[in-house]
C-alpha positions in Angstrom: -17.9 -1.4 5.9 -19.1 -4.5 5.2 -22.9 -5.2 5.0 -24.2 -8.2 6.3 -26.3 -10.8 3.9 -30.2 -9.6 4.7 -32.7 -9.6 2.2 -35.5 -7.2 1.3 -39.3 -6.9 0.8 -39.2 -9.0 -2.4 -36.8 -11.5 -0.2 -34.1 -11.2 -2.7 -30.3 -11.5 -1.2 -28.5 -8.0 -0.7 -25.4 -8.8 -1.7 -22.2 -7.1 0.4 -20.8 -4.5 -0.4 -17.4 -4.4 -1.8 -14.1 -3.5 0.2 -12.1 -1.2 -2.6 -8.6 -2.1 -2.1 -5.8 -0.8 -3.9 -3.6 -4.0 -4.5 -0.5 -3.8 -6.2 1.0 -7.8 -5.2 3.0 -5.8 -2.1 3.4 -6.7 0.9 1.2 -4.4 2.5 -1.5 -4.8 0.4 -1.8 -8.4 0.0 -1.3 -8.8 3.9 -4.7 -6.6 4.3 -6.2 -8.5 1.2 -5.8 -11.9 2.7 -7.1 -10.2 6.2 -9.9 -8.9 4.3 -10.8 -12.4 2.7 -9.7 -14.9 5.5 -10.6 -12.6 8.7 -13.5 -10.6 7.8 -15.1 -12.5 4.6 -15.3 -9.4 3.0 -15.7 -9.3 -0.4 -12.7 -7.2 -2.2 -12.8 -4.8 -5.1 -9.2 -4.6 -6.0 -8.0 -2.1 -7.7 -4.5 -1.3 -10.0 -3.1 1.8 -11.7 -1.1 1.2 -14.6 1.8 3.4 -14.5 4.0 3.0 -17.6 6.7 4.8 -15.3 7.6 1.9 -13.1 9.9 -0.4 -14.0 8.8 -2.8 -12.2 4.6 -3.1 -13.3 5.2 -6.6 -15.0 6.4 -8.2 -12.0 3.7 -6.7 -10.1 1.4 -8.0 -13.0 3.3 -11.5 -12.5 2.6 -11.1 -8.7 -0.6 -10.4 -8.5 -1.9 -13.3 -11.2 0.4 -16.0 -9.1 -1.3 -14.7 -5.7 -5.0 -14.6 -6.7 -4.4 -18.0 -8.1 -2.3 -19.6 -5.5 -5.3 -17.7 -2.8 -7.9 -19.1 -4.6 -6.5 -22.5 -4.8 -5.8 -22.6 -1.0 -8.6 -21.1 0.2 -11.3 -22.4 -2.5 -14.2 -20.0 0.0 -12.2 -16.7 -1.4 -13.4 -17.4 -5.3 -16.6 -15.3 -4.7 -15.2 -13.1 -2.5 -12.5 -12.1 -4.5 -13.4 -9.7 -7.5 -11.6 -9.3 -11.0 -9.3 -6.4 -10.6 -10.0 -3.4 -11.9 -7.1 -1.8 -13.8 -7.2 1.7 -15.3 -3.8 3.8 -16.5 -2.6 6.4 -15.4 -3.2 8.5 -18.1 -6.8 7.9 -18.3 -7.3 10.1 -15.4 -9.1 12.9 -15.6 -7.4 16.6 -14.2 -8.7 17.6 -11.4 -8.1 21.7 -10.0 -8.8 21.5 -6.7 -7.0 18.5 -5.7 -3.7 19.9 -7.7 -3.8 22.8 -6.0 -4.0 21.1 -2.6 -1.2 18.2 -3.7 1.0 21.6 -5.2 0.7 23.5 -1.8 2.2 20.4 0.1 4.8 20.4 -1.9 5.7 24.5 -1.1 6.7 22.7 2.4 7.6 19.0 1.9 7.8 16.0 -0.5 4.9 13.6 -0.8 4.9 11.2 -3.5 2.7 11.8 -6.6 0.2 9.1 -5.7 -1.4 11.1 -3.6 -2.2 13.9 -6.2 -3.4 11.4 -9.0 -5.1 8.3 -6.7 -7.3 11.2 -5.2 -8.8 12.2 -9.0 -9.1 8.6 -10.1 -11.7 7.8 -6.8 -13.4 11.2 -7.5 -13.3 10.4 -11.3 -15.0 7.2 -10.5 -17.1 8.2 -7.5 -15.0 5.9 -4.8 -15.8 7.5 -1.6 -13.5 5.1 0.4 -10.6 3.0 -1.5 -8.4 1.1 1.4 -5.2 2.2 1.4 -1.9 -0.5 2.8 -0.1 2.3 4.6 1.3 0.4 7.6 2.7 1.8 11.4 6.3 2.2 10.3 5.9 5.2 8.1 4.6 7.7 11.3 7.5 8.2 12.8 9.9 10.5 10.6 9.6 14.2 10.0 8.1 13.6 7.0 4.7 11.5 8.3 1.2 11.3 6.9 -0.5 10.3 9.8 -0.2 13.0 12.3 -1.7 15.5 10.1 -4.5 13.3 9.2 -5.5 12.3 13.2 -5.1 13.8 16.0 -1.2 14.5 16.6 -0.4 13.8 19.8 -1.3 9.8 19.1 2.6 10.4 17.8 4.4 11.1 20.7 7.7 11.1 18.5 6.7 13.4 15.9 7.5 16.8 16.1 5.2 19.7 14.4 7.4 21.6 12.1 6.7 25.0 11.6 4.3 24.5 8.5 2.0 22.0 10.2 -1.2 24.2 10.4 -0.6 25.5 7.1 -0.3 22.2 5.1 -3.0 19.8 7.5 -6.0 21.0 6.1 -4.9 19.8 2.5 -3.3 16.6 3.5 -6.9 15.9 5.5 -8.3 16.9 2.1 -6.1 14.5 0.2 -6.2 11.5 2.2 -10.1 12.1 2.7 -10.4 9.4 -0.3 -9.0 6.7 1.7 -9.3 4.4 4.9 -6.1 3.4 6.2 -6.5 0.0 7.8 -3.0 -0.6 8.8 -2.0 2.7 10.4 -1.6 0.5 13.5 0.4 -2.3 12.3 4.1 -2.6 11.1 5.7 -4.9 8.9 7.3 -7.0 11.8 4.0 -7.1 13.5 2.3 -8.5 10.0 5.3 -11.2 9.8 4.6 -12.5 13.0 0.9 -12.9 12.2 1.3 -14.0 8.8 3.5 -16.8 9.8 0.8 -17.5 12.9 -1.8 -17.6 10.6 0.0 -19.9 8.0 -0.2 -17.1 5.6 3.7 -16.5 4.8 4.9 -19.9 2.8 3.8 -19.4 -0.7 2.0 -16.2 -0.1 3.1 -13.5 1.3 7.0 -14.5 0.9 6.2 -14.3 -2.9 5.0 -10.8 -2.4 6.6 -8.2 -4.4 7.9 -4.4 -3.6 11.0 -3.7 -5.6 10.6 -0.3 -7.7 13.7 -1.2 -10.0 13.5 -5.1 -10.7 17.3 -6.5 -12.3 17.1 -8.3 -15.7 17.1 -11.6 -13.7 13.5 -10.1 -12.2 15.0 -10.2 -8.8 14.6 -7.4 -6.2 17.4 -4.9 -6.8 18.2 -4.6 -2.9 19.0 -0.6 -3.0 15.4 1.2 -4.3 13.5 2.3 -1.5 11.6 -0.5 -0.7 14.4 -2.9 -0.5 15.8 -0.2 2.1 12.9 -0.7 3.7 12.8 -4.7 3.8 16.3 -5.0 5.1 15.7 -2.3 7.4 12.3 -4.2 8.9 15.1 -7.0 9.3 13.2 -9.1 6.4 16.4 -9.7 3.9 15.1 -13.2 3.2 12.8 -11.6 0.7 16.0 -10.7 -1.6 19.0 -12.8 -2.7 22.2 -12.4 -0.5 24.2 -11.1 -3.7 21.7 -7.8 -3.9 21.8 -7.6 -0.2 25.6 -7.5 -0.1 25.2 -4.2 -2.2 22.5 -2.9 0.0 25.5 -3.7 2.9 28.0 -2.1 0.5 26.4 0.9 0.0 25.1 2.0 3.5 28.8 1.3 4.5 30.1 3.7 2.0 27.7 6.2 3.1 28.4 5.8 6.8 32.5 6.0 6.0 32.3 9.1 4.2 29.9 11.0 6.0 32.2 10.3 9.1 35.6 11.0 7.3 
């Protein structure tokens, strides 16, 4: 929550507080940054994980320095607003038992990705009750969904309980307890139409970046799973027709030999 500029007995300004945001120069997460700085005038703490694993952490590094510049530069009212990121690496983070054993028990009965055993230490390592998390509306609705074990479960009409659900809730509730989820509500189609409404997508958000596995020409590779997930959302524009036509290429293989 954001507090609002007061001041106190000695008539000193309160400052507000920051919004923790973990920003990586997605799509996701710079759509809710610019809502967070042009919408609500909140001030941002982002935050980035450097993990030596991805291939593709110096074009997020790329990403991110172009957008804070380019925000700033548009939007002049965002300097102050907008904090230094915080960066910290992976293996700085300290073990924690109790949210391993939770993150290990999920995995007895499904997959969920190993952010959400190590994001979970690093805001208990550093005291971050709430860091906003860019999980948008598309992600509920597969057998494999976050969100209906977090709230209640019949907001999910489409989703249905497998038989491990009340075994595995408590510790996903435990796990994502470290997070607000602001765009649980919102899908990427959705954020297009508002980005473009708001005059957000030319030199912003189209210069986001998602690819996991960059090529040597640092283009989106068109067949990790967020590229899947771009041309999927009907959003292709964001990589170049040549890694598209592989993306085509290999869904059609898939299709023809699963059928033959």
């Amino acid at each position: 929550m954001v507090i609002t500029n007061t001041q106190d007995s000695d008539h000193r300004e309160v400052k507000p507080e920051p919004i923790n945001l973990l920003w990586t120069g997605g799509w996701d997460s710079t759509f809710r940054l610019l809502q967070l700085l042009l919408d609500e005038k909140a001030v941002v703490q982002p935050y980035y994980i450097i993990d030596y694993r991805r291939t593709s952490i110096g074009m997020e590094f790329e990403t991110m320095r172009y957008l804070r510049k380019k925000i700033t530069d548009i939007f002049p009212e965002t300097g102050e607003l907008l904090l230094p990121t915080l960066h910290s690496e992976l293996e700085s983070i300290k073990p924690d038992e109790q949210i391993t054993t939770s993150y290990q028990k999920v995995l007895l009965y499904r997959h969920l990705g190993d952010q959400y055993e190590w994001l979970p230490r690093f805001c208990r390592q550093h005291q971050i009750e709430k860091m906003e998390l860019a999980i948008e509306e598309h992600l509920t609705h597969n057998e494999f969904s976050i969100f209906p074990y977090i709230y209640n479960p019949y907001d999910y009409p489409t989703f249905i309980k497998p038989d491990y659900y009340d075994i595995i809730r408590p510790e996903l509730k435990f796990l994502m307890g470290f997070y607000e989820i602001p765009l649980k509500n919102i899908d990427k189609p959705a954020m297009l139409a508002q980005a473009k409404e708001k005059g957000w997508l030319n030199g912003l958000m189209d210069k986001t970046w998602s690819c996991f596995r960059p090529t040597q020409f640092n283009n989106p590779c068109g067949l990790c799973k967020p590229c899947k997930q771009v041309m999927e959302n009907e959003m292709g524009w964001r990589i170049p027709m040549h890694r598209r036509s592989l993306y085509h290429l290999r869904k059609w293989k898939r299709t023809f030999f699963r059928n033959s």
